[in-house]
C-alpha atoms as a printed R data frame, in Angstrom:
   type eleno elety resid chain resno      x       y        z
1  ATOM     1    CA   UNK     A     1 34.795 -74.898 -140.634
2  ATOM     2    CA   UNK     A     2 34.496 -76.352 -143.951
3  ATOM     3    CA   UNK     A     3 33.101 -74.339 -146.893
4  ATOM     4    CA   UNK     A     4 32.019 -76.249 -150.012
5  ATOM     5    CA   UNK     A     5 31.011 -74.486 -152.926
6  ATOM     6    CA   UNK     A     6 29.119 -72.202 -151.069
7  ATOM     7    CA   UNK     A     7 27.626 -73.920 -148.301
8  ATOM     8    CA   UNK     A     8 28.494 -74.886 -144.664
9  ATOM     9    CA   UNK     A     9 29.297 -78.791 -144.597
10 ATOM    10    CA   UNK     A    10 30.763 -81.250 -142.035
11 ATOM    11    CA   UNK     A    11 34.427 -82.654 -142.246
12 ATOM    12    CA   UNK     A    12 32.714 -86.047 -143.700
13 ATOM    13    CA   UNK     A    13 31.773 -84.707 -146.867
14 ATOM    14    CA   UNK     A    14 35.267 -83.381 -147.346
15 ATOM    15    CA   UNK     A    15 36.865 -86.537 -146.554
16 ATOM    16    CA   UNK     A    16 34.335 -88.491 -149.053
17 ATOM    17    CA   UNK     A    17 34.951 -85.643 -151.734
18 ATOM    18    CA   UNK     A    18 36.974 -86.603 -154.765
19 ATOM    19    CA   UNK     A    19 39.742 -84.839 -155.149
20 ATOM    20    CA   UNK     A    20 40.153 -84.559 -159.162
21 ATOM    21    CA   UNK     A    21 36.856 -82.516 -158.825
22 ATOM    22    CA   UNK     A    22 38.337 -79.696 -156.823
23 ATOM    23    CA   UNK     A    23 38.825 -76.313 -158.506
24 ATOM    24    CA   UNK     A    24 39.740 -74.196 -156.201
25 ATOM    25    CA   UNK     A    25 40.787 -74.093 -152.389
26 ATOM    26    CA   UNK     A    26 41.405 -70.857 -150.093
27 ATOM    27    CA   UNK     A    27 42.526 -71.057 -146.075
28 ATOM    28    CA   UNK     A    28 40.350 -67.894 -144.067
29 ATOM    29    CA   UNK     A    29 42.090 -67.206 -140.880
30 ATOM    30    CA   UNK     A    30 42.085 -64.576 -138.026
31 ATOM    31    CA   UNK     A    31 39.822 -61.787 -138.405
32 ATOM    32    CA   UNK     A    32 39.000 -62.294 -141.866
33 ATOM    33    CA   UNK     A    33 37.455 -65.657 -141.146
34 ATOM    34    CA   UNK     A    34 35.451 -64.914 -138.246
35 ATOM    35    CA   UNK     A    35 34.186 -61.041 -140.432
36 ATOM    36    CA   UNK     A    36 32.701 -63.496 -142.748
37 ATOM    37    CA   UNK     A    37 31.906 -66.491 -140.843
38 ATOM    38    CA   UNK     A    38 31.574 -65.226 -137.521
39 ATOM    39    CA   UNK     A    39 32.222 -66.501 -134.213
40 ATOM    40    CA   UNK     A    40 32.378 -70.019 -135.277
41 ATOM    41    CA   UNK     A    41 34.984 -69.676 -137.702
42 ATOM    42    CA   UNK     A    42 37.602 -68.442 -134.988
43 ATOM    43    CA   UNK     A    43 39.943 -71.908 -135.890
44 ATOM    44    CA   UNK     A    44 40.074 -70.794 -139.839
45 ATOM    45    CA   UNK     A    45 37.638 -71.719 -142.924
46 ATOM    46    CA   UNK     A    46 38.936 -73.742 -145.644
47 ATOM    47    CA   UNK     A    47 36.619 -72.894 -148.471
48 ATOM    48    CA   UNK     A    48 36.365 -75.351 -151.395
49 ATOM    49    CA   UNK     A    49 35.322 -74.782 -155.010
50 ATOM    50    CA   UNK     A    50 34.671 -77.476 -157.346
51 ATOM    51    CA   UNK     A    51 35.326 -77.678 -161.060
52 ATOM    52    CA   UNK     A    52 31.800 -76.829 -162.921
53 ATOM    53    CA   UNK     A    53 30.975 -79.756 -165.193
């Protein structure tokens, strides 16, 4: 599950992201992934902040 400043997005929008404008990035996995994301977020969320312009 992919996590983009804020919001639930697919793995294309990641992949077409440009990298200089990436802030932050934090890995979710185990129970503290699926406490905030639930159920679907069993695999890990990589949650993605981007610089504020």
């Amino acid at each position: 599950m992919f996590i983009l400043n804020g919001k639930k997005v697919s793995k294309k929008v990641i992949d077409e992201l440009d990298t200089d404008s990436i802030d932050k990035i934090e890995v979710l996995k185990g129970d503290s992934a699926t406490k905030e994301y639930g159920k679907k977020a069993k695999e890990g969320v990589v949650i993605i902040t981007t610089k504020k312009e």
